[in-house]
Phi, psi and omega in degrees: 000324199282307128017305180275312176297297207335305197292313145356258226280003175267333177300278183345287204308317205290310177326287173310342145288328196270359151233051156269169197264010144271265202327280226287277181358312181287341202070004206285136172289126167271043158276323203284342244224282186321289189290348149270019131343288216275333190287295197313343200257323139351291197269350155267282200268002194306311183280343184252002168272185183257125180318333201292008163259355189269344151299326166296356183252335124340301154314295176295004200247348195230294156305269154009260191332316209276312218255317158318323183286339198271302170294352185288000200258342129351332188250036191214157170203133168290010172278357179282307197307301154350304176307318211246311173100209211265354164287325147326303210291323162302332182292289012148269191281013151288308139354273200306300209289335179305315199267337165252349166317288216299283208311333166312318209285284207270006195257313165313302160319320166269006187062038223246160171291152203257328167311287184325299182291334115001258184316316196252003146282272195331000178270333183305307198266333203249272196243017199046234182326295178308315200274012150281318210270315162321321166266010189260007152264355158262334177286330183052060217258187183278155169291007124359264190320308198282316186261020166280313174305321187278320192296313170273025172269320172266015142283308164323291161330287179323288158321310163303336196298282177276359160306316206277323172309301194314328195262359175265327161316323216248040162069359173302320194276020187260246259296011174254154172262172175313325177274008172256359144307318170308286199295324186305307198270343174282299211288323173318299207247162218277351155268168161328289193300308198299317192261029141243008180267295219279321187280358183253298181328305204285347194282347192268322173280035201087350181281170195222031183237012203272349189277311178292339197286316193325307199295340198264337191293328174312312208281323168354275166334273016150290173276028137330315186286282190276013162299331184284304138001311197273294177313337158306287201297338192278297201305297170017296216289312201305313177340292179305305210294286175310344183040057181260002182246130169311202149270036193257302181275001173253027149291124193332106137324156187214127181254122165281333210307321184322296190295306153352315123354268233270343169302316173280268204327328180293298192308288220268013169278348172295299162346271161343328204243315189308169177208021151264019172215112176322120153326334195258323184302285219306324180285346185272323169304308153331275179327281158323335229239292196297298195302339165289345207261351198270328194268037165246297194316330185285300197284306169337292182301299190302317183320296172309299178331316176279013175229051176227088167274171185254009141284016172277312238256339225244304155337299189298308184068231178282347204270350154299322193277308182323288163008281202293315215308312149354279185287349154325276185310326164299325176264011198268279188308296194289301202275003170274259183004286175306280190282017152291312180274005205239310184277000000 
């Protein structure tokens, strides 16, 4: 318990910085606000508490972490998808498989932990932060590796965040039309936060897309669940192929919490849809639902933090970043492409 309030009040603490008005200005969550929480508390006091706090903060980093993810689909209705039609959903899904193809690719090529490079493609192709924190109860990877990966979703992330308006000013985007701006800044760019900080900017210089890009960025989100699937069976196979696992362990994982994922998204697009529930109850409700499902994500992100010293990060070294800068540029470049010929 004492392990779990820590993490409790380092949540709290990551909210309450996260609507000072440079922070909200950065856009930064406080899950990005938690974990760097949880790194200071790493790099201070991490060594003077009693190990016997360190399962509970374990707890938040695994449990926690399956049911924030379970509850994120709450924030989804498949009537979004219906909305934005199949040119989101092809960009979208050439995007991910492209954006984790390609970082397998260059994470070999630099000779990159094969984990590492995992984690910090899949933070890229799907959600950022959450779609690390989704994969690291399938990656099973050290709680390192997950904050190295989140870190360059919020360098990256961030950076496009004020790129992509600058780049709609200065006349880079006129050969796109507006939903292919849309489809473009939803399929691209790598948090939530990020492609409504970049899509409320472009609507203030004249533009029309932050309502399409958030939707196209949702049906993004949405293919977690079964990229996560996939990512099962394949690390599974290699396991077996390398005969680095018993019999104990060679058995399919199977991440239910994923179907669970898609299982809430089914109830709230029913919700949504339904007309036997006041409108104004069901949004409050939601709406409560989402801010618990955002501070167990919040509580998640500080744990991983609180198991990241910066000899891990120094372990790691440059080559997650060249890595995410790579893949950057595939979504800079490529996915300008990709919604140019699909939107």
């Amino acid at each position: 318990m004492h392990g779990i309030l820590l993490i409790v009040l380092f949540s709290f603490s990551a909210f309450y910085i996260a609507e000072f008005d440079f922070v909200r200005n950065l856009s930064f969550s406080p899950l990005i606000v938690g974990i760097i929480l949880g790194m200071l508390y790493a790099n201070s006091l991490r060594n003077r508490l009693p190990e016997t706090w360190v399962p509970g903060i374990k707890f938040c980093s695994k449990t926690i972490l399956r049911t924030g993810v379970v509850l994120y689909g709450f924030k989804l209705t498949f009537q979004e998808v219906a909305a934005v039609g199949l040119p989101a959903i092809a960009a979208d899904a050439i995007i991910v498989a492209g954006t984790l193809g390609l970082g397998l690719l260059l994470g070999k090529l630099l000779k990159m932990d094969g984990e590492t490079a995992l984690m910090t493609s899949t933070g890229s192709a799907i959600c950022g932060a959450a779609a690390v924190l989704g994969a690291e109860p399938v990656v099973r990877c050290e709680a390192h590796k997950t904050a190295v990966a989140v870190s360059t979703v919020v360098i990256f992330g961030t950076l496009s965040m004020f790129l992509y308006p600058v780049m709609y000013r200065s006349g880079l985007m006129d050969g796109l039309s507006m939903q292919a701006i849309a489809v473009y800044t939803g399929s691209t760019l790598h948090e939530v936060a990020h492609v409504v900080g970049a899509g409320n900017a472009i609507d203030a210089a004249g533009g029309n897309v932050a309502d399409a890009a958030t939707i196209t960025k949702m049906i993004r989100v949405m293919m977690l669940a079964p990229v996560l699937v996939v990512m099962s069976l394949c690390l599974n196979r290699r396991s077996k192929a390398q005969g680095t696992e018993g019999s104990a362990k060679s058995k399919i994982t199977i991440p239910w919490f994923a179907f669970y994922f898609l299982a809430v998204i089914g109830i709230n697009s029913l919700l949504q849809s339904s007309g036997f529930i006041p409108a104004e109850t069901l949004h409050s409700c939601i709406s409560f639902i989402n801010n618990v499902d955002t501070f167990l994500l919040t509580m998640a992100m500080t744990a991983l933090g609180a198991e990241t010293s910066m000899d891990k990060f120094k372990q790691a070294g440059a080559k997650p970043f060249l890595l995410a800068g790579g893949i950057y540029i595939w979504l800079l470049a490529g996915g300008y492409f990709i919604a140019k010929a699909i939107a």
